[in-house]
N, C-alpha and C positions, 0 to 999 in steps of 0.2 A: 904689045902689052895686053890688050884684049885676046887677042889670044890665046897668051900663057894664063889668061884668069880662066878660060873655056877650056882651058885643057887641063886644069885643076880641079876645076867644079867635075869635069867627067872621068874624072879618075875617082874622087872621093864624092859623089853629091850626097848622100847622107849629114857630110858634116856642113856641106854649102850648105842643105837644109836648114840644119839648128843655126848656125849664123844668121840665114834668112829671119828665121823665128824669132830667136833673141834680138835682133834688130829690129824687127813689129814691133814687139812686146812691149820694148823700151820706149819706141816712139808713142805706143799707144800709152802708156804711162802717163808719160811727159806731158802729151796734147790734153789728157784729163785733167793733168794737174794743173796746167796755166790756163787751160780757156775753159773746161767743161763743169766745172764745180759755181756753185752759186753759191752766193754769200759772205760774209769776212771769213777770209781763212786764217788758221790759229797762228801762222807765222809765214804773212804776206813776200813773194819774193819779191815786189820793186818796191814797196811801201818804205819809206826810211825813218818815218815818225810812228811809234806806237804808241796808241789812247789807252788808258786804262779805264776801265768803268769807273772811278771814282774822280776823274777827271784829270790825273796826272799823265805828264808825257816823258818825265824820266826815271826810268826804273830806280834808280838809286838812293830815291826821295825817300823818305821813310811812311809808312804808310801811319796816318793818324791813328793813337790808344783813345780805346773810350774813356770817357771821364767816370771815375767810380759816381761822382756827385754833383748837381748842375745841369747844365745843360748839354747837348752834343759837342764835341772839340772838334767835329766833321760834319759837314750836311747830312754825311749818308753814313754817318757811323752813329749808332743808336748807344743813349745812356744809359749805363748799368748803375740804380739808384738801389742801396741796400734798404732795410726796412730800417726804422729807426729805436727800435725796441732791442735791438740785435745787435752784438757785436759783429765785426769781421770776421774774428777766429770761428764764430762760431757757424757765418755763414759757407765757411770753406767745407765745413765736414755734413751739408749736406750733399746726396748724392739721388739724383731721381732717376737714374737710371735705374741703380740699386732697388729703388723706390717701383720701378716698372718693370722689373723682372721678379719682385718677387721674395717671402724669406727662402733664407740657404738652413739647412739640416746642420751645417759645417756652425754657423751662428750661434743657433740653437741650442746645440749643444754646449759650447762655449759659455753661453751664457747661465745656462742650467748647473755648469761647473762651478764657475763664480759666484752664482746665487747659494749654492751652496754650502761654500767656503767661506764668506761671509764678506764678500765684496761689492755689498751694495744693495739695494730693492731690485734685483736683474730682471727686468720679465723675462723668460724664453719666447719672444715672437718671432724671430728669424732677421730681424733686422736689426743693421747697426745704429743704432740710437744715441741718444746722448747719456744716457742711466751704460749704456755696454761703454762705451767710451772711457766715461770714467772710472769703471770695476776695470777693464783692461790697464789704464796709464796706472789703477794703487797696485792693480798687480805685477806690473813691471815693475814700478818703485820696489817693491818689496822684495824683487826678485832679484834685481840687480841687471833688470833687461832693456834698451834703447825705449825708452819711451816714447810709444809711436801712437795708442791708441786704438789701433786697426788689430782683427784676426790675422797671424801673420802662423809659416810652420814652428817656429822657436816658440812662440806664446801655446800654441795647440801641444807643444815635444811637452812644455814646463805645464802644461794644465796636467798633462798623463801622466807625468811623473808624478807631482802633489796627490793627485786622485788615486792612483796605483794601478792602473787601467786605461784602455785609451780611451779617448773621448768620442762619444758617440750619440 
């Protein structure tokens, strides 16, 4: 038996070679992965209980909602308390990303259409506001368009059509 492995190996040893190889390769793998790594790994292989940071051990639990109002519903889930001068609806249609990137030219113009037209006090600043908001939902009203509030392509198609040019 050892012999017909010796007389294989020296008929082909290139391919014993890559065998030899891929056999390292794998062991060295393997040894890295069960002894040689320090610290909790992200999917432990003998560990049978997994922690979660928020101190659960069964995935299936639902993870706690913050309470819009009050106190926290979790230790380590933080409360989202709205201001009390504000409605809801109104707190949804801020956006400070928006707010941190910047006005868009796309806005602007938008809004320089509407002020125009007679839908509203519009500033053209580049941002969505509360004054563009509402010039956008009378202009959809009027137009027979999903009332959504937002710059959307159908609201920019219906500005260029009413204007007779495109929006710019």
């Amino acid at each position: 038996m050892v012999i017909d492995a010796w007389s294989r190996i020296a008929r082909r040893p290139l391919d014993a070679i890559a065998v030899l190889a891929a056999v390292g390769a794998s062991s060295i793998v393997i040894v890295n992965a069960m002894f040689l790594q320090s610290g909790v790994h992200p999917m432990p292989a003998f560990e049978t209980t997994l922690k979660f940071a928020d101190g659960r051990s069964d995935p299936l639990k639902p993870i706690p909602k913050p309470a819009l109002t009050g106190g926290p519903a979790h230790p380590a889930t933080p409360s989202i308390a709205l201001p009390p001068e504000k409605p809801a609806s109104l707190a949804l249609r801020s956006d400070p990303i928006a707010d941190l990137i910047g006005p868009s030219a796309r806005i602007a113009a938008a809004q320089r259409a509407l002020s125009e037209y007679g839908y509203g006090q519009v500033k053209a600043s580049g941002n969505l506001d509360d004054a563009t908001t509402t010039a956008i939902e009378k202009f959809e009203r009027e137009h027979n368009l999903p009332i959504t509030g937002r710059i959307s392509e159908r609201l920019m198609s219906e500005l260029a059509t009413m204007i007779g040019h495109p929006v710019e």
